[in-house]
Each structure stands twice: as structure tokens, then as C-alpha cells.
Backbone as JSON, one array per atom type, in Angstrom:
{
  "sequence": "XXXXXXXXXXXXXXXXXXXXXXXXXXXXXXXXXXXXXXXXXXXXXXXXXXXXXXXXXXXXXXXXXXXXXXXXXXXXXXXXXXXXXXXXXXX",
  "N": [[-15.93, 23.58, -38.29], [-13.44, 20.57, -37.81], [-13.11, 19.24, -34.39], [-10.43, 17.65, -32.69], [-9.6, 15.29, -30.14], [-6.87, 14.42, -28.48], [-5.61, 11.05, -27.76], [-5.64, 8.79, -25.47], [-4.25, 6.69, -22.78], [-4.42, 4.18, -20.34], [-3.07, 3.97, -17.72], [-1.67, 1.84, -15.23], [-0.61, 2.46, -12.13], [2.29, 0.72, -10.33], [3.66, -0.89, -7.49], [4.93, 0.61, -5.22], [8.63, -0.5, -5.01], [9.98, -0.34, -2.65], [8.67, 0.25, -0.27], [6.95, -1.5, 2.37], [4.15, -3.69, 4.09], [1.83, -1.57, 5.3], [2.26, 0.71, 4.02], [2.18, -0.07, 1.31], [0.25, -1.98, 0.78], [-1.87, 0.04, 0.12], [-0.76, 1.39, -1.43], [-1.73, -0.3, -3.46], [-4.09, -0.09, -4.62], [-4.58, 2.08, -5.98], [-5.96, 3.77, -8.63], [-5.93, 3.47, -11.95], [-4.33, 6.02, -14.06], [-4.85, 7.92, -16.93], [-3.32, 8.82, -19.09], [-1.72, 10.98, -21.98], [-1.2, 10.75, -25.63], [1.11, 12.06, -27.22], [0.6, 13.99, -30.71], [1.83, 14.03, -34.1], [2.04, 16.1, -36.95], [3.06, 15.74, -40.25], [4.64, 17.88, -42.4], [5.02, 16.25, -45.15], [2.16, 15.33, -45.02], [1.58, 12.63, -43.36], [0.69, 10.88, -40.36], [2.01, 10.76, -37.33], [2.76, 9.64, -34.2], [5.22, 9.53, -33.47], [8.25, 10.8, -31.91], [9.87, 13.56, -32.87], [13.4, 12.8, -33.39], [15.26, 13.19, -34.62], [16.38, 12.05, -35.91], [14.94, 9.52, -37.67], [12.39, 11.62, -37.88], [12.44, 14.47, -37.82], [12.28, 18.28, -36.35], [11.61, 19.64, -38.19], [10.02, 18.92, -39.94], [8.09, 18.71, -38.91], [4.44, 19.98, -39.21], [2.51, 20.37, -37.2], [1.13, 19.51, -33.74], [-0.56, 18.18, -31.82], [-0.77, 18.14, -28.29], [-0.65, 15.48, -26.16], [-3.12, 15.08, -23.42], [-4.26, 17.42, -23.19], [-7.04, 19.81, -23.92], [-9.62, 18.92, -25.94], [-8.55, 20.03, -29.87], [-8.86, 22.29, -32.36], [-9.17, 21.31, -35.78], [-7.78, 21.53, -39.59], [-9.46, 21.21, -42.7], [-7.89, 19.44, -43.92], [-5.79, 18.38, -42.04], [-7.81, 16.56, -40.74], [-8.54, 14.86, -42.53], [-6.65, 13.4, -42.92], [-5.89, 12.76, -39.73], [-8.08, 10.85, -39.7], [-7.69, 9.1, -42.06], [-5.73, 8.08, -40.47], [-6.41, 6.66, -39.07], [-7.47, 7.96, -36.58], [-10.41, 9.34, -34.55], [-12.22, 12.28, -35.72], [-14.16, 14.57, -34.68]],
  "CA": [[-14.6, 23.01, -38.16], [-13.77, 19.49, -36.93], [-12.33, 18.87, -33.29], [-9.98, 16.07, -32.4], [-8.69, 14.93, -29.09], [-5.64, 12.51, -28.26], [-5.66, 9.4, -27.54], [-5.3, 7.98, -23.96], [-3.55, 5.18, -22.2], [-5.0, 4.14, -18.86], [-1.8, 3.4, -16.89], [-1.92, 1.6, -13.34], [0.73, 2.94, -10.91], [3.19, 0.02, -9.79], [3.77, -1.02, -6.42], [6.4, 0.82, -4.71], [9.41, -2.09, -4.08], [11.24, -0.31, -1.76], [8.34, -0.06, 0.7], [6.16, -2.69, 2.51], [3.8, -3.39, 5.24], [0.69, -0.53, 4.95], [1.94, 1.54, 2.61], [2.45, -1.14, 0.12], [-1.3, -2.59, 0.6], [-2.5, 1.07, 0.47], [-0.41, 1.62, -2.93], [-1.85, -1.25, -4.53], [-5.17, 0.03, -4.58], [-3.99, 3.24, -6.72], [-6.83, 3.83, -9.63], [-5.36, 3.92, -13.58], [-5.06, 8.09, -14.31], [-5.05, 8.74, -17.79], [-1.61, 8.95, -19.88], [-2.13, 11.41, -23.09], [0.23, 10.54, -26.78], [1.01, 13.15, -28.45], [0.51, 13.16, -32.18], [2.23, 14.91, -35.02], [1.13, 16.07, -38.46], [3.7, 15.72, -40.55], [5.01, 18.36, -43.96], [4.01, 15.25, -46.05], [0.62, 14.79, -44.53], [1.23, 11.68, -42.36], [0.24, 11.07, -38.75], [2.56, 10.2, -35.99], [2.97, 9.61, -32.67], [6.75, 9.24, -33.17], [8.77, 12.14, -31.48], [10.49, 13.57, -33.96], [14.35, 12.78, -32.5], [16.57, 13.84, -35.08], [16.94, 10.4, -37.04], [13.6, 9.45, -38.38], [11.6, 12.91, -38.27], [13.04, 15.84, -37.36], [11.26, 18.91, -36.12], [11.51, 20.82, -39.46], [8.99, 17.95, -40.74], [7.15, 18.71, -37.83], [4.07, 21.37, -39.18], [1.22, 20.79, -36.46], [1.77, 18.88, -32.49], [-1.29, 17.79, -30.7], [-0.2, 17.6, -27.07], [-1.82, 14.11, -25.27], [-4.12, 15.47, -21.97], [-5.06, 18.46, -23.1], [-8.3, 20.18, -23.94], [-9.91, 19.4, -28.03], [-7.82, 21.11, -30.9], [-9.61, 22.44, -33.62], [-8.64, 21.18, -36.83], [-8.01, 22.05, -40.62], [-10.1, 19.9, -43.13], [-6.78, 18.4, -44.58], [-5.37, 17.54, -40.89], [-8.94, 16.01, -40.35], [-8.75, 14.02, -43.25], [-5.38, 12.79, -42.53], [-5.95, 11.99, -39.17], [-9.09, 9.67, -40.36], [-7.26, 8.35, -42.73], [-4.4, 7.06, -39.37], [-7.03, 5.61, -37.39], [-7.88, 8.57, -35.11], [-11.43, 9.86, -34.81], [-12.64, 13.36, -35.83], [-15.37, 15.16, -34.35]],
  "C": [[-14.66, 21.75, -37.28], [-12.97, 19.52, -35.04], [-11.56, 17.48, -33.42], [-9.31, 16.39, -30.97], [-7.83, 13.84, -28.74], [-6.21, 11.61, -28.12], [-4.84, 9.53, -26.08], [-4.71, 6.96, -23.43], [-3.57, 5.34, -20.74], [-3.53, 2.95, -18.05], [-1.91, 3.22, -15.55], [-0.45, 1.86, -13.12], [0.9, 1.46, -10.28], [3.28, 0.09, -8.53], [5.12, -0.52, -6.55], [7.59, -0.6, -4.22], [9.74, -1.68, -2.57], [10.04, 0.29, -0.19], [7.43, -1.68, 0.92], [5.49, -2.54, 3.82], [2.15, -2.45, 4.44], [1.35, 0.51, 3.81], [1.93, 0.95, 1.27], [1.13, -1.09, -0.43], [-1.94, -0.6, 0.06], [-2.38, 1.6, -1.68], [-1.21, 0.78, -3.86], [-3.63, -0.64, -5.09], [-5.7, 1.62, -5.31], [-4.78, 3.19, -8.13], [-5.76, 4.13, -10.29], [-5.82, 5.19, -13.59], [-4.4, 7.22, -16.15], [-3.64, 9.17, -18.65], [-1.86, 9.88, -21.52], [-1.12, 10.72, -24.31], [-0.13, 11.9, -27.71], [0.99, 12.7, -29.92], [0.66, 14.38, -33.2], [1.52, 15.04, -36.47], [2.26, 16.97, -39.4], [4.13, 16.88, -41.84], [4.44, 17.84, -44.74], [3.11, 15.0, -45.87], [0.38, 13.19, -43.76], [1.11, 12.01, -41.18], [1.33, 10.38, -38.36], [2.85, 10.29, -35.02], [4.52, 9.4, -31.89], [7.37, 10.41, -32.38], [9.53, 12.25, -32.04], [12.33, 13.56, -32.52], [16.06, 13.03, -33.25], [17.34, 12.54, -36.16], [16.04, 10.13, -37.82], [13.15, 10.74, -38.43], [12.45, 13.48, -37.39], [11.93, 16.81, -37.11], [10.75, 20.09, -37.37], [10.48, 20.0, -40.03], [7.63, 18.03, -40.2], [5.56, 19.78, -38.26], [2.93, 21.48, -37.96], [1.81, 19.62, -34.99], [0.19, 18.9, -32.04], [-0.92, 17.36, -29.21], [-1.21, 16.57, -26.1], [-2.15, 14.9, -23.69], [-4.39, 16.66, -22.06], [-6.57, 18.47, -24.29], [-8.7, 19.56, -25.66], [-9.12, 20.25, -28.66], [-9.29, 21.17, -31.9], [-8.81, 22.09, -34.9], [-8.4, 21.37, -38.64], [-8.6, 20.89, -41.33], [-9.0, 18.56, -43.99], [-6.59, 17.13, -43.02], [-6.6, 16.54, -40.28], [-8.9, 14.42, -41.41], [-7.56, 12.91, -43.24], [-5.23, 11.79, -40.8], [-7.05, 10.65, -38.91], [-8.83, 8.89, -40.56], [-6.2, 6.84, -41.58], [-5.54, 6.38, -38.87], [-7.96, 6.6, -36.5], [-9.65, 9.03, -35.31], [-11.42, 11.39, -34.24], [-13.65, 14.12, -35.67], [-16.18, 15.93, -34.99]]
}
């Protein structure tokens, strides 16, 4: 069976405004963590990263959810081939 894991987005933490002085300098120096996207797998067999919100997809369209920062999913050879097909890579 294949694995897949999210996709990442290396987000730097913002300077606080509303201080200054040492904790400012201290903030700025705040390593990028790690941001996951979740990613859906749609009834029809598309991929997206949309959240379903009740206008475009809904959650009845919804059949599979990869949640972004967690561990490898295991995947079926359709949802493998599907997420290939988006872009993502399949282990």
C-alpha cells in the first residue's frame, strides 16, 4: 500500500507590534515551525485543499480528509492515483 503525507508551509512568526525594546529583538529571531494543509478526496475523485464550507463542497462530497501535521496515511490505489494525478507525491 502507498503512503502519503501533507504538504507543509514553513510560516515565520511576526513581530509582536504591541511590544518593543528586548522582547521585540528576542521575537524576531523566532525559527519558521511547520504549518500542515489539509487535503480532501472528493465523491468524484478530485483533490482539494478547499474546506468544504457549504457553497462549493460540502461535507457530503467529502469521502476521505487528510489532516496537515500529522503522521503518513495509508492510502487506497485509486486515492493514490488521484492524488498523483493533483500534484501531490505518493510513497
Amino acid at each position: 500500500m502507498a503512503t502519503f503525507t501533507c504538504p507543509t508551509d514553513n510560516i515565520v512568526a511576526g513581530i509582536l507590534p504591541e511590544t518593543r525594546g528586548t522582547k521585540r529583538r528576542l521575537y524576531s529571531y523566532r525559527w519558521a515551525t511547520a504549518r500542515g494543509r489539509n487535503v480532501f478526496y472528493l465523491t468524484n475523485g478530485s483533490i482539494t485543499e478547499v474546506a468544504p464550507d457549504g457553497t462549493t463542497v460540502t461535507w457530503d462530497q467529502v469521502e476521505t480528509v487528510w489532516w496537515g501535521g500529522h503522521a503518513a496515511s495509508t492510502v487506497t490505489t485509486a486515492e493514490a492515483a488521484a492524488l498523483v494525478a493533483a500534484g501531490y507525491t505518493v510513497v
